[in-house]
C-alpha positions as CSV (number, residue, x, y, z in Angstrom):
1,X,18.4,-26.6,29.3
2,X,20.0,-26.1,26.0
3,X,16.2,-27.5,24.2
4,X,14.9,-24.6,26.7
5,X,17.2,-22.2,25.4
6,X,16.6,-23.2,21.7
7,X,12.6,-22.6,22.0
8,X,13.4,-19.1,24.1
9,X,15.4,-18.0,20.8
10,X,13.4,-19.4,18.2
11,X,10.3,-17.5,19.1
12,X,12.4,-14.0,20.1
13,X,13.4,-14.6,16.4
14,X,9.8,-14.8,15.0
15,X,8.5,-12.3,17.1
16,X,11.2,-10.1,15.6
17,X,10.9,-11.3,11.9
18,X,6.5,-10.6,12.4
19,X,7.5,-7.2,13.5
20,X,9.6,-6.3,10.4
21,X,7.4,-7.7,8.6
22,X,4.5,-5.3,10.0
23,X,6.7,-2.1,9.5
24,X,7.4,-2.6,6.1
25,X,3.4,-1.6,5.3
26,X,1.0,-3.6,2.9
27,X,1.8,-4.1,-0.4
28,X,0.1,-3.3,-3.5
29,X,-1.0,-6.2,-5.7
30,X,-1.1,-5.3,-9.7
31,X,0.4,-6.4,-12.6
32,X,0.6,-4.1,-15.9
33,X,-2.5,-4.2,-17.9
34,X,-4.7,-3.8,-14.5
35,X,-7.5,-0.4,-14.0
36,X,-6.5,1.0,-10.9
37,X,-7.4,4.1,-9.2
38,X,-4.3,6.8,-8.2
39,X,-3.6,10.1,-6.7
40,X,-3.7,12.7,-9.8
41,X,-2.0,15.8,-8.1
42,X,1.1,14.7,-10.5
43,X,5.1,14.6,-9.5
44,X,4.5,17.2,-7.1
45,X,2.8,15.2,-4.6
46,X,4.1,12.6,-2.4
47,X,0.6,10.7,-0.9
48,X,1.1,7.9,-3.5
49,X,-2.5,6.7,-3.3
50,X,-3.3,3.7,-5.3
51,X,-6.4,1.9,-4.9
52,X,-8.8,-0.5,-6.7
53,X,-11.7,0.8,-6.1
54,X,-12.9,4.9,-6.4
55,X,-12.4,7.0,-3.4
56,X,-10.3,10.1,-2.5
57,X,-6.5,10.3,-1.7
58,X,-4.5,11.0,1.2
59,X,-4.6,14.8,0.3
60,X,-8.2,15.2,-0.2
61,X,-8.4,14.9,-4.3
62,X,-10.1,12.4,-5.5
63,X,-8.7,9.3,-7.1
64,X,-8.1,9.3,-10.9
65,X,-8.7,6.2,-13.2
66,X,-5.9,5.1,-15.3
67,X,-4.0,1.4,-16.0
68,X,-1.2,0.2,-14.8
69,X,2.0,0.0,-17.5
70,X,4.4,-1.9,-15.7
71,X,5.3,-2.9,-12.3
72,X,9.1,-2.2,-11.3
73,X,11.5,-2.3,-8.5
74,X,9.0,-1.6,-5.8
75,X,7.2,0.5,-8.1
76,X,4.0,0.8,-9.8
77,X,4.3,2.8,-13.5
78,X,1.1,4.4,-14.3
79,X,-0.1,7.3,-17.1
80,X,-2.0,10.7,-15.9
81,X,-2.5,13.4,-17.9
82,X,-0.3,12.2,-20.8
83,X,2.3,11.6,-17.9
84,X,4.3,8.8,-16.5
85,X,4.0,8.9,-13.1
86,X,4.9,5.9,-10.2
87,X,4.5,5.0,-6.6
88,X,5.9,2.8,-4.4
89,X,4.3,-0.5,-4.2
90,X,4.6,-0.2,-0.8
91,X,2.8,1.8,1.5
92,X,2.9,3.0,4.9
93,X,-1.0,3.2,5.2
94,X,-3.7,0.8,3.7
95,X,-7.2,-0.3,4.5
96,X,-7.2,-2.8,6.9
97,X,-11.3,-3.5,6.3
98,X,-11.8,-7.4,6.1
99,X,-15.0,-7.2,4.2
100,X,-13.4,-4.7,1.8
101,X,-11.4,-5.6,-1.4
102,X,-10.0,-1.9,-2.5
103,X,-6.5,-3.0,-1.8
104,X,-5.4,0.9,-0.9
105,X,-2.1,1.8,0.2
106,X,-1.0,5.2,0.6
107,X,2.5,7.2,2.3
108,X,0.2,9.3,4.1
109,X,-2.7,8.8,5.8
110,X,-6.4,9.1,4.4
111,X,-9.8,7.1,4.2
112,X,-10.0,4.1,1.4
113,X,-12.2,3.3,-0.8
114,X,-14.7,2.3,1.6
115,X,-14.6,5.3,3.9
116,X,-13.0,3.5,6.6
117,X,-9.7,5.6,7.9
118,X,-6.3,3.8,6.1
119,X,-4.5,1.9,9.1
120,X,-0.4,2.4,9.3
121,X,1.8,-0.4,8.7
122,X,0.5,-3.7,7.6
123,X,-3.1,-4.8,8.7
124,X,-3.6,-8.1,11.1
């Protein structure tokens, strides 16, 4: 009974754990030094759009080329316009295509760099 038990908890606690896990969104692989493609409304706007590949953001503009500076506390530094701008490394949308290697995350939702609409939360 008490192995019974045991099992009955141990997967109620994975089954909670993948769920956390799936809400927290996909996150953004860089490292400072890396080309990377980013929303370039400025401070104003809150889509965060990074991606690797060209596209357009999750308000319509098109994605602006630029390099990464440095990559802190959940964020990723970047330079537009003569500006320092960041977003979170995290985001609540990304491109869940398996054949696709744009690596987009967003806060709101759009289309990546493949066309394909950005899925919310993390992809399968």
């Amino acid at each position: 009974m008490k192995r019974i038990v045991l099992i009955v908890l141990t997967l109620v606690f994975a089954f909670g754990l993948a769920a956390v896990v799936h809400a927290a969104g996909e996150k953004f692989e860089t490292k400072a030094g890396d080309t990377i493609y980013v929303c370039g409304c400025g401070a104003g706007c809150t889509c965060g759009t990074m991606s690797n590949a060209e596209g357009e953001c999750g308000c319509g503009r098109k994605l602006v080329k630029t390099t990464v500076t440095k990559v802190e506390d959940g964020r990723v530094f970047y330079t537009v316009d003569g500006k320092e701008l960041s977003a979170p490394q995290t985001g609540a949308y990304s491109c869940g295509c398996p054949e696709c290697n744009c690596n987009t995350v967003s806060q709101k939702p759009g289309k990546c760099g493949c066309g394909k609409q950005l899925r919310k939360g993390r992809t399968p």
